[in-house]
VEXLUM-51071 format. One record per residue: residue number from 1; residue in three letters; x, y, z of N, C-alpha, C in turn. Coordinates in steps of 0.02 Angstrom, whole numbers. Layout:
<sites>
n|res|n.u|n.v|n.w|ca.u|ca.v|ca.w|c.u|c.v|c.w
NUM|ALA|X|Y|Z|X|Y|Z|X|Y|Z
...
</sites>
This chain:
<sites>
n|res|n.u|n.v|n.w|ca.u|ca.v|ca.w|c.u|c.v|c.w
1|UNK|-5204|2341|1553|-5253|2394|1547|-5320|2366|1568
2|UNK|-5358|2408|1613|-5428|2388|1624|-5463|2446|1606
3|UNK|-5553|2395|1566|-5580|2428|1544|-5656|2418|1603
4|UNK|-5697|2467|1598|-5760|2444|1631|-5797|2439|1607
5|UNK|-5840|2395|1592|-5901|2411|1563|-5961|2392|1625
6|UNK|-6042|2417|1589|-6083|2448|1653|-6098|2363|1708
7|UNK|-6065|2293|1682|-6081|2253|1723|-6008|2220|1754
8|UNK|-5970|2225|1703|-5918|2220|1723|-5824|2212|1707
9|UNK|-5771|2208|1743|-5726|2242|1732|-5678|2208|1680
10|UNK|-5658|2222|1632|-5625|2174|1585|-5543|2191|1581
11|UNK|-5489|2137|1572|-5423|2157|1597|-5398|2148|1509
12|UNK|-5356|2211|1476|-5339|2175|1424|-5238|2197|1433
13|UNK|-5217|2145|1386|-5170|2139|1394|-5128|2198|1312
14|UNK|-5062|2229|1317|-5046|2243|1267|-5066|2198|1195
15|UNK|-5053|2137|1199|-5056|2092|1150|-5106|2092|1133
16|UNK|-5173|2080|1188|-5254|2070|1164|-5263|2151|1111
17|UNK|-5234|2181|1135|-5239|2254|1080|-5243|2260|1033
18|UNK|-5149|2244|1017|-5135|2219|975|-5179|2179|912
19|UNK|-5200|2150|934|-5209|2066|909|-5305|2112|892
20|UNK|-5326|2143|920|-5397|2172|912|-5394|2201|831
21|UNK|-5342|2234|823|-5323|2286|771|-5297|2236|684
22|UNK|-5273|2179|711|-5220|2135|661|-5279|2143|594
23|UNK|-5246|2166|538|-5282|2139|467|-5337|2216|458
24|UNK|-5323|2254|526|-5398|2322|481|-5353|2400|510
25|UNK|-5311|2388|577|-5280|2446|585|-5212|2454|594
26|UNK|-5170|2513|550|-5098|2525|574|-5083|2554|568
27|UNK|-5035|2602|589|-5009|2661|610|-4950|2690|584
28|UNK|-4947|2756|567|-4893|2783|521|-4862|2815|601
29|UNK|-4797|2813|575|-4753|2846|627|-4679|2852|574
30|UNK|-4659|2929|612|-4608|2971|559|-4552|2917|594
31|UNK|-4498|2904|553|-4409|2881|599|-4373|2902|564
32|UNK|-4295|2910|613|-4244|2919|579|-4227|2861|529
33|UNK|-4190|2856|471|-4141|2816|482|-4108|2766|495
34|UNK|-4091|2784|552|-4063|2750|594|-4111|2699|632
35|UNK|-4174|2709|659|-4220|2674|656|-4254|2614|633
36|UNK|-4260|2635|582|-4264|2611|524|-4220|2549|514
37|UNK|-4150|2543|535|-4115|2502|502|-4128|2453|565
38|UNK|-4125|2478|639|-4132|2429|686|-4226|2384|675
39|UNK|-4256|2426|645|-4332|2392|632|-4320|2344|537
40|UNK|-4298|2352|518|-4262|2334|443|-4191|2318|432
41|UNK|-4163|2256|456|-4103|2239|464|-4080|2243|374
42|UNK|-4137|2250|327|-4109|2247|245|-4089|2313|250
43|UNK|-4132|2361|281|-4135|2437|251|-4023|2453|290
44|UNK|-4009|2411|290|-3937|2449|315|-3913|2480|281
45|UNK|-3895|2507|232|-3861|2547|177|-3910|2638|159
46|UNK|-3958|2633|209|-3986|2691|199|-3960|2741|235
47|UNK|-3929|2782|199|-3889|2875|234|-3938|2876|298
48|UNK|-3881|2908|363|-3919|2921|416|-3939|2983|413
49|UNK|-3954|3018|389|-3965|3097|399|-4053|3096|339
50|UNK|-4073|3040|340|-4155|3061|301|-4202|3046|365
51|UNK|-4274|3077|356|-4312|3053|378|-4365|3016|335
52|UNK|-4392|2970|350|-4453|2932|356|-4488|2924|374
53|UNK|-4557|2890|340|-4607|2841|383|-4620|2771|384
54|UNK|-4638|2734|418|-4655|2680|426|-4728|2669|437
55|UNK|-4760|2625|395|-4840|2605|415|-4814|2541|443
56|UNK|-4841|2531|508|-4843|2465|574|-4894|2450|570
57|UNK|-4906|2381|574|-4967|2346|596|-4971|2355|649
58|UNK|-5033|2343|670|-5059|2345|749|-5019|2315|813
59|UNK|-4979|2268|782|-4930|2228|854|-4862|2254|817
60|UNK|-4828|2330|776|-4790|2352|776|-4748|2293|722
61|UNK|-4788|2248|676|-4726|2233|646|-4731|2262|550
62|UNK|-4675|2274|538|-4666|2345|490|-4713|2320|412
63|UNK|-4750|2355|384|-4776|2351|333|-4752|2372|291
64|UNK|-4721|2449|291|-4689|2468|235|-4641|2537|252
65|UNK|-4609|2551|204|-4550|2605|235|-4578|2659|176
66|UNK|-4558|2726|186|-4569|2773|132|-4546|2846|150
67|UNK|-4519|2888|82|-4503|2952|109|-4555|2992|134
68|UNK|-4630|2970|92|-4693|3001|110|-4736|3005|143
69|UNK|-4789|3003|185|-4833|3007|232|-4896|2976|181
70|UNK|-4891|3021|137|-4956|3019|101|-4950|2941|54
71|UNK|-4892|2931|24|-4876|2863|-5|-4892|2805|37
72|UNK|-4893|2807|100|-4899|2757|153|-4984|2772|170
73|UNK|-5012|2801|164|-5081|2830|193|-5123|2789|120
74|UNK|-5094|2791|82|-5126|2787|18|-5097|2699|-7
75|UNK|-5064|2666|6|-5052|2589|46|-5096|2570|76
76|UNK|-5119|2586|128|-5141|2570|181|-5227|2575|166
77|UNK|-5256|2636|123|-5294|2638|106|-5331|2579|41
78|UNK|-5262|2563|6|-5254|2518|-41|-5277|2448|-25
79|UNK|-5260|2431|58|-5272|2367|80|-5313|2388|151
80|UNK|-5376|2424|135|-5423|2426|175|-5382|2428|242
81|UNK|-5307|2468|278|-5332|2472|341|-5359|2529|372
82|UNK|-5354|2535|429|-5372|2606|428|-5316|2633|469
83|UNK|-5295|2677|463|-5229|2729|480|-5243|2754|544
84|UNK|-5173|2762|593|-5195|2801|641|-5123|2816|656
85|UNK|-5097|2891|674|-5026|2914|698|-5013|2919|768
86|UNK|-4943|2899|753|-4904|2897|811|-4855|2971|837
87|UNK|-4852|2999|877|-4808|3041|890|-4743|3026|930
</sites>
């Protein structure tokens, strides 16, 4: 990804992103399931037919699992990050 600024052009990489966000931002995103178990090799024994959320840290690695949106929003708020959704 390139950004411009007014002197000049800066190249950042997924990771530099990433890595911008680590410790203040992460992201709720709904999953199956099934999901779930390939991102949570413990969570295997969870029925495939629920949905969830997951709060991700900024380089996508899992913070916490939950039936709720708002339980995970309110986590996250708990440890100062700041939230942002995924579709």
């Amino acid at each position: 990804m390139k950004t411009t600024t007014p002197d000049r052009n800066i190249d950042f990489t997924l990771a530099d992103l990433a890595a911008l966000g680590m410790g203040h931002l992460a992201y709720v995103r709904p999953m199956r399931a099934d999901e779930v178990r390939k991102l949570v090799p413990q969570a295997r024994d969870l029925p495939a037919d629920i949905d969830l959320f997951a709060l991700l840290g900024a380089d996508g690695t899992p913070i916490m699992i939950a039936d709720s949106r708002a339980e995970l929003t309110a986590n996250a708020w708990e440890n100062q990050l700041v939230t942002v959704s995924v579709h």
